[in-house]
C-alpha positions as CSV (number, residue, x, y, z in Angstrom):
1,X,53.8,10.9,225.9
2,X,51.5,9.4,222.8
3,X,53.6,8.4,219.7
4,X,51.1,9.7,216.9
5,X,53.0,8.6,214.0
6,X,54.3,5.3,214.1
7,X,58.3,4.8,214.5
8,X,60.5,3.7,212.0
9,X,61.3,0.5,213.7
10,X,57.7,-0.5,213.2
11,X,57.5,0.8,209.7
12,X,61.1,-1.3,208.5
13,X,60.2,-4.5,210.2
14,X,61.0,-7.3,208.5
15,X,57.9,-9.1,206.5
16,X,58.5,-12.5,207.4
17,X,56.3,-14.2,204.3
18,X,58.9,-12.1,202.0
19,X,61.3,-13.9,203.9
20,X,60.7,-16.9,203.6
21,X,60.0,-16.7,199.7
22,X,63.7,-15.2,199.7
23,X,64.7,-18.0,201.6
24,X,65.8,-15.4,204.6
25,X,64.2,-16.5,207.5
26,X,66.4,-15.5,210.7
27,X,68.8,-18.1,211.3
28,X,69.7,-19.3,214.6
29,X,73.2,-20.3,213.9
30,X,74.7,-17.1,215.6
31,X,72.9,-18.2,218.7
32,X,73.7,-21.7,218.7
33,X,77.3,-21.7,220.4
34,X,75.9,-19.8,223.7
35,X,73.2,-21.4,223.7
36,X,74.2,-25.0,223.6
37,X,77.0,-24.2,226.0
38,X,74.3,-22.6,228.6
39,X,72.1,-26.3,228.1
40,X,75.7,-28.2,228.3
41,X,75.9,-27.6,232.1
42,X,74.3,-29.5,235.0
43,X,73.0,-26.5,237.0
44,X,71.0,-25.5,234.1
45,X,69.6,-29.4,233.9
46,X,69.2,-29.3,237.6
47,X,67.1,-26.3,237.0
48,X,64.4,-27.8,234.9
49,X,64.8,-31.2,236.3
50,X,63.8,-29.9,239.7
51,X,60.9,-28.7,238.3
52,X,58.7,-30.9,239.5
53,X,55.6,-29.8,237.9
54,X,57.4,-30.1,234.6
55,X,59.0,-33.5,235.0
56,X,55.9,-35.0,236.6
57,X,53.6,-34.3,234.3
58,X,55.9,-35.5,231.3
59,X,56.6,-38.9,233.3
60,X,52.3,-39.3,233.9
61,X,52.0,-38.5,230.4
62,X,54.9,-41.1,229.4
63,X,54.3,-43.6,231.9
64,X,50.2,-43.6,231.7
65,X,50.3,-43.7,228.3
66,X,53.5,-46.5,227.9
67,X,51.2,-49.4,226.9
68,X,49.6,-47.7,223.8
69,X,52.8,-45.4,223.0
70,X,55.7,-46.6,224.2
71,X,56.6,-50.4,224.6
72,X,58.0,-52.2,222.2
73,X,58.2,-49.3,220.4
74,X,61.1,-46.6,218.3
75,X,61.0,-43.5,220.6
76,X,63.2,-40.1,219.1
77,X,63.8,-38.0,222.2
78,X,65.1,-34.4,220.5
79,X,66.9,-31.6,222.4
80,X,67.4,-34.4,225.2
81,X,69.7,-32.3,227.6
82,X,70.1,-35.2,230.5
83,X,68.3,-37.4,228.8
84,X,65.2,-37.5,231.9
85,X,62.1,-37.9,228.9
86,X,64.7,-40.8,227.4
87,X,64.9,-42.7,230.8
88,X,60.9,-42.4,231.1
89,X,60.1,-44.0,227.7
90,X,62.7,-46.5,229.0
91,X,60.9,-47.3,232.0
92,X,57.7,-47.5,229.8
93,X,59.2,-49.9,228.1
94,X,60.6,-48.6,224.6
95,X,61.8,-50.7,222.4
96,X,64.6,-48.0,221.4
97,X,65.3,-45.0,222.1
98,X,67.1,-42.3,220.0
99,X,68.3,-39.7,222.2
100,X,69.7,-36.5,220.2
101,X,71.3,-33.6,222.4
102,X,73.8,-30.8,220.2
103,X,75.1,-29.6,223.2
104,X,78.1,-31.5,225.8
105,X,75.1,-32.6,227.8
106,X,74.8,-35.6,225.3
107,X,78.6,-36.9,226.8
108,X,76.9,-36.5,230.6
109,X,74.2,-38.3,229.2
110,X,76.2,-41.6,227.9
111,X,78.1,-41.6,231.2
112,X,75.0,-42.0,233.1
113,X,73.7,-44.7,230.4
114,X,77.0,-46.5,229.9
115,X,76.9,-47.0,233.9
116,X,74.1,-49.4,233.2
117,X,76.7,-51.9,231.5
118,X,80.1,-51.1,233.3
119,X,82.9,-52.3,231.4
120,X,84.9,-53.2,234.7
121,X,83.4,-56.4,236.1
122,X,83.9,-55.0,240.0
123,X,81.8,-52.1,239.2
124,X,78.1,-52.8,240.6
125,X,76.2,-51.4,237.2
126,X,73.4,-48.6,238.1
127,X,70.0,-48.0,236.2
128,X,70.2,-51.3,234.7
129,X,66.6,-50.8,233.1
130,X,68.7,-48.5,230.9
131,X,71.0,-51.2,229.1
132,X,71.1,-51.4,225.4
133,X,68.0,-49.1,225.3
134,X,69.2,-45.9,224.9
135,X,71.5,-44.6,221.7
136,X,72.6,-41.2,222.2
137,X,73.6,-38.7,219.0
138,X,75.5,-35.8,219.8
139,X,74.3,-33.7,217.1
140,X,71.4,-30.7,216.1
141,X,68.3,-33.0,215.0
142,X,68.5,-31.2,211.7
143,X,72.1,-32.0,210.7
144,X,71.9,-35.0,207.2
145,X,72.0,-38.3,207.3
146,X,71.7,-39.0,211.2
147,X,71.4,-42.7,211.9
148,X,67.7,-42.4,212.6
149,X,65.3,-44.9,211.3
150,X,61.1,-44.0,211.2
151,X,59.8,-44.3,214.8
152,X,56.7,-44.5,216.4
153,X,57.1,-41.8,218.9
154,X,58.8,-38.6,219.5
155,X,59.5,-37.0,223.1
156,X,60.6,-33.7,223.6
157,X,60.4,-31.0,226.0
158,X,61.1,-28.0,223.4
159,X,59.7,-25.1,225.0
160,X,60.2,-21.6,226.5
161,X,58.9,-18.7,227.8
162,X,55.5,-17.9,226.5
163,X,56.3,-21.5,224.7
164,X,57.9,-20.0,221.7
165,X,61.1,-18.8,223.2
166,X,64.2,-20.1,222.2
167,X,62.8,-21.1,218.4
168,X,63.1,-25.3,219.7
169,X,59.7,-26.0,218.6
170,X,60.9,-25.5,215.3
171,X,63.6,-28.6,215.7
172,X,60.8,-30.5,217.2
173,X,58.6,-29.9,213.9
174,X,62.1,-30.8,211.5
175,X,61.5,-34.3,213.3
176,X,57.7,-34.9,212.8
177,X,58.3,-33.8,209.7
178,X,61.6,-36.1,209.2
179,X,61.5,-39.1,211.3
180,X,58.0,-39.6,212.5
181,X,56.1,-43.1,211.0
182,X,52.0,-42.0,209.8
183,X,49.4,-42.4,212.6
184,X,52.6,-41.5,215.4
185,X,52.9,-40.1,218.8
186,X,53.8,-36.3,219.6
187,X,54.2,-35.8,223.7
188,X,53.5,-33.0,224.2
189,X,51.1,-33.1,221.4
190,X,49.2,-29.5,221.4
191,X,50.1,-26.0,223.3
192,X,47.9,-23.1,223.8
193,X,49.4,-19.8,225.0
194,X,46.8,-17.5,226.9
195,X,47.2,-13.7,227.0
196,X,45.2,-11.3,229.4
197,X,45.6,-7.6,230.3
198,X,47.2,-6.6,233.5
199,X,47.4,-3.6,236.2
200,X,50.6,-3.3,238.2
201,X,51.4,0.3,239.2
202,X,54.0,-0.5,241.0
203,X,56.0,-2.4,238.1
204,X,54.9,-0.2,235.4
205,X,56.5,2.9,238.0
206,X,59.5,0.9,238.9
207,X,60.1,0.9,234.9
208,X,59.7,4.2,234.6
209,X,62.1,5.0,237.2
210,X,64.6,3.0,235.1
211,X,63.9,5.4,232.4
212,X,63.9,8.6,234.2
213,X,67.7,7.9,235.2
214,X,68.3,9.1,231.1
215,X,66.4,12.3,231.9
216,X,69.3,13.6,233.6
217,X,71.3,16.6,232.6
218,X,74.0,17.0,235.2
219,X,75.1,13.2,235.8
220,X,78.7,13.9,236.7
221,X,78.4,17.0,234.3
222,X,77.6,14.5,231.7
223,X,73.8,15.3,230.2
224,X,72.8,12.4,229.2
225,X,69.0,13.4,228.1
226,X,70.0,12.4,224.2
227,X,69.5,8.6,225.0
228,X,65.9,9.1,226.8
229,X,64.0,7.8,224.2
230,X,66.2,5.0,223.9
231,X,65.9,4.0,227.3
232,X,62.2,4.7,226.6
233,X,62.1,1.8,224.1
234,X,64.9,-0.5,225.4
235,X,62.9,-0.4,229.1
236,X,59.7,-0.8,227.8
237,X,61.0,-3.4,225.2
238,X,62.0,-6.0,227.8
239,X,59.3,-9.1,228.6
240,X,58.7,-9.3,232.4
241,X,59.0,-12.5,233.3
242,X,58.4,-13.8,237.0
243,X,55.1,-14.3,238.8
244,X,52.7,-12.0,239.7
245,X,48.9,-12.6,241.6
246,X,46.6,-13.9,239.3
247,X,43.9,-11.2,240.7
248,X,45.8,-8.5,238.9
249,X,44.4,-9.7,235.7
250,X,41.6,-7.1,234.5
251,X,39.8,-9.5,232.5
252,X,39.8,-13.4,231.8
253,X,42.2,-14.9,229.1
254,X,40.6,-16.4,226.1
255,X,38.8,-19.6,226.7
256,X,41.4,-22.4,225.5
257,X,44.1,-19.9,224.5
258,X,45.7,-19.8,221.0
259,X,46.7,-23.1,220.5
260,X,49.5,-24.4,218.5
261,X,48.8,-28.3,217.3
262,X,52.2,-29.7,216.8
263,X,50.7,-32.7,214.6
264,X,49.4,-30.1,212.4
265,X,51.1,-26.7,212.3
266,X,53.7,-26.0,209.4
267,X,56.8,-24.4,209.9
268,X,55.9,-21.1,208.4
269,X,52.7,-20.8,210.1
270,X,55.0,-21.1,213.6
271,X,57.7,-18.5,212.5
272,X,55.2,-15.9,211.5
273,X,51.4,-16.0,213.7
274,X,49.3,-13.5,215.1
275,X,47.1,-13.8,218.7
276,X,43.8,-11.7,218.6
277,X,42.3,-11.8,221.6
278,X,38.5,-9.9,222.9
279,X,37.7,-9.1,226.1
280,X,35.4,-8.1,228.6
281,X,36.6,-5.7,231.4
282,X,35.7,-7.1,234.9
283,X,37.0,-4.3,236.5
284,X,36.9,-0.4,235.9
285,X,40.8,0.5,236.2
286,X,44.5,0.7,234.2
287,X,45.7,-1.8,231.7
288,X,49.8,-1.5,232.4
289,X,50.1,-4.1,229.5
290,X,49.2,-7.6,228.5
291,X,50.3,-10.9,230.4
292,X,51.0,-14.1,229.2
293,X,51.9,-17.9,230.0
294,X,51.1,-21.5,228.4
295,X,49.5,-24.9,229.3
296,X,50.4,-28.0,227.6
297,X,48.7,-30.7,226.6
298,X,49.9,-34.6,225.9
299,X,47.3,-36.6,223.7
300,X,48.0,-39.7,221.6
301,X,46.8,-39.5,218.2
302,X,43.1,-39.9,216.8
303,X,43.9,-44.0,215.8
304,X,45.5,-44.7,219.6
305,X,42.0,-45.3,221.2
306,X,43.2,-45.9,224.7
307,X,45.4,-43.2,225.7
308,X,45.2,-41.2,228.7
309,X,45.4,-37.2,228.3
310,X,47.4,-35.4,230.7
311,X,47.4,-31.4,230.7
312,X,49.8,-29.1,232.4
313,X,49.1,-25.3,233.1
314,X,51.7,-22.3,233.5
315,X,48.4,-20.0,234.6
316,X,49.6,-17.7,237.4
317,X,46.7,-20.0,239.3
318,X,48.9,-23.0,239.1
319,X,51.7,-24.2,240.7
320,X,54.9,-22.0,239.7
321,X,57.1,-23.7,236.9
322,X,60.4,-22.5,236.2
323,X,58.9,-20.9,232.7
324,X,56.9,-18.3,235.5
325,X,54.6,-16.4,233.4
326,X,55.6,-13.2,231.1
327,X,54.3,-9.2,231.4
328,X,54.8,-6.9,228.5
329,X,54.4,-3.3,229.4
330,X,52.4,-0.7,227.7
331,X,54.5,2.6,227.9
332,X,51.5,4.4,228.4
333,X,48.9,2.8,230.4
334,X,44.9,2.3,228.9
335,X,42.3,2.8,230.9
336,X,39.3,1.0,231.3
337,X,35.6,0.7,232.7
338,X,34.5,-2.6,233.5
339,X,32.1,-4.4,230.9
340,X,33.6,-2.3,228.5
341,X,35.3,-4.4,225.1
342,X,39.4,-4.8,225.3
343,X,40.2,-6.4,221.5
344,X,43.3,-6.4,219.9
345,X,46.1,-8.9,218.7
346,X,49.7,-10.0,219.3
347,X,51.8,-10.9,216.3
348,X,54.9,-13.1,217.1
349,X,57.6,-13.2,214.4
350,X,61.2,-15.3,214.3
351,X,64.5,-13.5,215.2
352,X,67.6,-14.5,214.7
353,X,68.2,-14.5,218.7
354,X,66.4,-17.6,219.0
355,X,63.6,-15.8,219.7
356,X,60.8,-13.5,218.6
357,X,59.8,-10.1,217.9
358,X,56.5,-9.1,219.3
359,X,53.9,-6.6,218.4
360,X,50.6,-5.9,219.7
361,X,47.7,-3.6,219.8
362,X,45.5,-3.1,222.0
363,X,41.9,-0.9,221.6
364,X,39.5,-0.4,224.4
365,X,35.6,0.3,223.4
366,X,34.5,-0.1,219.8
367,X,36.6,1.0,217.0
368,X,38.9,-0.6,213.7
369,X,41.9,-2.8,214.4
370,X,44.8,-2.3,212.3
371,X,46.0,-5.0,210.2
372,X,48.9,-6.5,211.6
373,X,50.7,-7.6,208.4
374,X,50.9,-3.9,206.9
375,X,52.4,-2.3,209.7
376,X,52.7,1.0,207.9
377,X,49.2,1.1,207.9
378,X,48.3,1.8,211.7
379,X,46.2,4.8,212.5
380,X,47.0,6.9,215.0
381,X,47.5,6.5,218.2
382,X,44.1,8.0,220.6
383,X,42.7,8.0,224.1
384,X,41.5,4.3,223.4
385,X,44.4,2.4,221.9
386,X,48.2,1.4,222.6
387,X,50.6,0.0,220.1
388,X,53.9,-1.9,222.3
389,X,57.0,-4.0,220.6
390,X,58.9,-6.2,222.5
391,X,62.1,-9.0,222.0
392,X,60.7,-11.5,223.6
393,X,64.8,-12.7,224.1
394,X,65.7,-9.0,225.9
395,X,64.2,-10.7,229.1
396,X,64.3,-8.8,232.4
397,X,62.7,-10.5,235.6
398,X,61.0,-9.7,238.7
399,X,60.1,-12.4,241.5
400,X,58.4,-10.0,243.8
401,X,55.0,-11.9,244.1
402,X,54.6,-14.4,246.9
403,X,51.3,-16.2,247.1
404,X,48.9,-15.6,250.2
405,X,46.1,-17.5,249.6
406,X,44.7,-17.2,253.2
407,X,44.4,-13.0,252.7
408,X,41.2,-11.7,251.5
409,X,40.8,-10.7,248.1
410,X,40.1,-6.7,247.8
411,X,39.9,-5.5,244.3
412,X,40.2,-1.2,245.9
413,X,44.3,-2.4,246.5
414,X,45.3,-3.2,243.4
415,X,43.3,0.1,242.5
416,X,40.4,-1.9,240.4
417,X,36.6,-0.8,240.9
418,X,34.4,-4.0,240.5
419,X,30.9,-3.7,238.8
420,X,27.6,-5.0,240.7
421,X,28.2,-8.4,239.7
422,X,32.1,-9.0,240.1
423,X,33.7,-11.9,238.2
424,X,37.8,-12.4,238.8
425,X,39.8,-13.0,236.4
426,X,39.7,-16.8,236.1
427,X,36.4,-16.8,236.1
428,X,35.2,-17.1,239.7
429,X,32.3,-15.0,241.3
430,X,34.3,-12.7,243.9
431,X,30.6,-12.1,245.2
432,X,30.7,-15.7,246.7
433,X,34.0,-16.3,247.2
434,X,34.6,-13.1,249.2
435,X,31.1,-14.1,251.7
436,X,32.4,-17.7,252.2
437,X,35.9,-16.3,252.9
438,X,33.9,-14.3,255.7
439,X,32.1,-17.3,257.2
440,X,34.9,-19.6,257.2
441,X,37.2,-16.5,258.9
442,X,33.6,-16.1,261.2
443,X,33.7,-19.9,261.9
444,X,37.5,-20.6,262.2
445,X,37.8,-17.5,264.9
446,X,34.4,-18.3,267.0
């Protein structure tokens, strides 16, 4: 079923600009008690620390850049949680480093430091490359009057699904903004999120199912049918996040991605941004919805001539991260013919759930665009375009992909119909790639 009138939701949103002139922009203080208490215990650390894709890559970009960024110098490390980015610029020789964590973690944190300098005599000390090094502030970086001088770097790891979840980069921005000395260091210092349209029948029908359930008119001799179309927008409502095969991707994502410079971007322009995006089909099948993950990139600044960049991808190619990637889902699926045009956009506001509202369109073949900061004005909905809103915070999750890079790529299972000349979705001719999978099967097996 089509909506052919756009619903109220849409038509009420909020206009973030307005907010902000009011001075209204969604706080995150109702947030802040859960979510400080979830980042205040040691599983939840363990979780990203065993990341190791994530804390690798911010040691290499740490450590390989320590000479230019690093020793001798005033490091701020904000949202620390166990302090891991902290002990890096330590062992890359900081000067100083201000470690501020809002959340419990921050007393975990000076245990582990103070065992550097044991009080007791008897007791051997531990991490002694820590000693005097590290100052730890329990506090939210943008509380007044923090004992922070200018430094010369700040550290942080403030990011989420799709990179804006969780509304951290903000805090990280309060600092550049607050603390960080002309001609500093951001690590990481630019983000790009990437966005691609999808086909999963099997997901999208799996949803569906979920919905159905409210269809009923006997449950118990209850009829519940009133709250259909709620479940209808609830289930459909709810990022996906988890893996999923990268060759389910209908079409490459955007060359570089959207990319957020954190030595550049203002606040407002963070809390309120849309994502257009244009395609070319590679395959003649079902768009179930648009997909979307992040790579991060660590780069000193233009007047540090030395450094070394280091880059770090959450593609569905790449090594799974603990961020996985994100689906939304159309509720009705779009299809399309390969080399035929997919354009549309994806505007991402602030919420108050430390998080973001998300709205998209999406238009296959030629046709106008509606403009995403009058939502009242969207035409109606045809044969060749879907409308979809999501909370990017009402996360559900499915980890049903495993990776079988030995098996054969066949486009006819995942129900897509390639065109003469067949491109996957990162790019790769699946021409040569599916005859050299052949002779290395021919040669391995002879």
């Amino acid at each position: 079923m089509l909506d052919t009138e756009p619903q109220d939701d849409n038509n009420n949103a909020y206009d973030i600009k307005q907010q902000q002139q009011n001075g209204k922009v969604p706080s995150t203080e109702g947030r802040d008690p859960a979510y400080f208490s979830y980042y205040a215990m040691l599983q939840h650390q363990q979780n990203m620390l065993q990341d190791t894709v994530r804390t690798s890559t911010f040691r290499s970009a740490i450590l390989l850049n320590g000479p230019m960024c690093f020793a001798n110098k005033l490091v701020l490390d904000v949202g620390a949680g166990s302090g891991i980015l902290s002990y890096f610029a330590a062992q890359a020789g900081a000067r100083k480093v201000y470690a501020v964590e809002a959340s419990l973690m921050a007393q975990k944190m000076k245990k582990l430091i103070d065992a550097s300098n044991p009080a007791n005599p008897h007791i051997l000390p531990k991490n002694t490359f820590l000693k005097n090094k590290i100052e730890v502030i329990q506090a939210k970086i943008e509380e007044p009057n923090l004992p922070i001088p200018k430094v010369d770097t700040i550290i942080s790891e403030p990011i989420g699904v799709l990179l804006i979840h969780e509304r951290m980069l903000e805090s990280f921005l309060y600092a550049r903004n607050t603390y960080l000395k002309p001609g500093g260091t951001l690590f990481p210092s630019t983000g790009s999120i990437h966005l691609a349209p999808f086909t999963d029948a099997a997901l999208w029908s799996e949803t569906m199912g979920k919905v159905r359930f409210w269809e009923q008119n006997s449950f118990y001799g209850i009829d519940l049918s009133t709250l259909y179309n709620d479940a209808w927008d609830e289930m459909f409502g709810m990022p996906v996040v988890g893996g999923f095969d990268p060759r389910t991707l209908l079409a490459p994502s955007s060359v570089g991605g959207f990319v957020v410079d954190f030595y550049h971007i203002t606040m407002e322009e963070l809390q309120d941004f849309t994502m257009p995006f244009n395609w070319l089909a590679n395959y003649t099948g079902i768009i179930h919805g648009l997909a979307g993950w992040f790579d991060l990139h660590f780069a000193p600044p233009p007047n540090i001539q030395d450094g070394t960049a280091i880059n770090m991808s959450t593609s569905p190619a790449s090594e799974r991260t603990h961020w996985q990637q994100v689906r939304f889902l159309l509720k009705e699926p779009l299809a399309v013919n390969a080399g035929q045009k997919i354009q549309g956009w994806m505007r991402c506001t602030v919420n108050e759930m430390r998080s973001y509202t998300i709205q998209a369109e999406i238009l296959v073949g030629e046709g106008e665009l509606s403009n995403p900061r009058t939502l009242h004005s969207f035409s109606k909905m045809d044969y060749n375009r879907r409308r979809g809103k999501w909370h990017l915070h009402e996360q559900t999750y499915n980890y049903n992909y495993y990776p079988q890079p030995d098996v054969a790529f066949r486009p006819e299972y995942n129900c897509l119909y390639e065109s003469e000349q067949a491109l996957d979705p990162m790019g790769v001719d699946l021409n040569n790639v599916l005859e050299e999978n052949q002779f290395m099967f021919e040669e391995t097996h002879s």
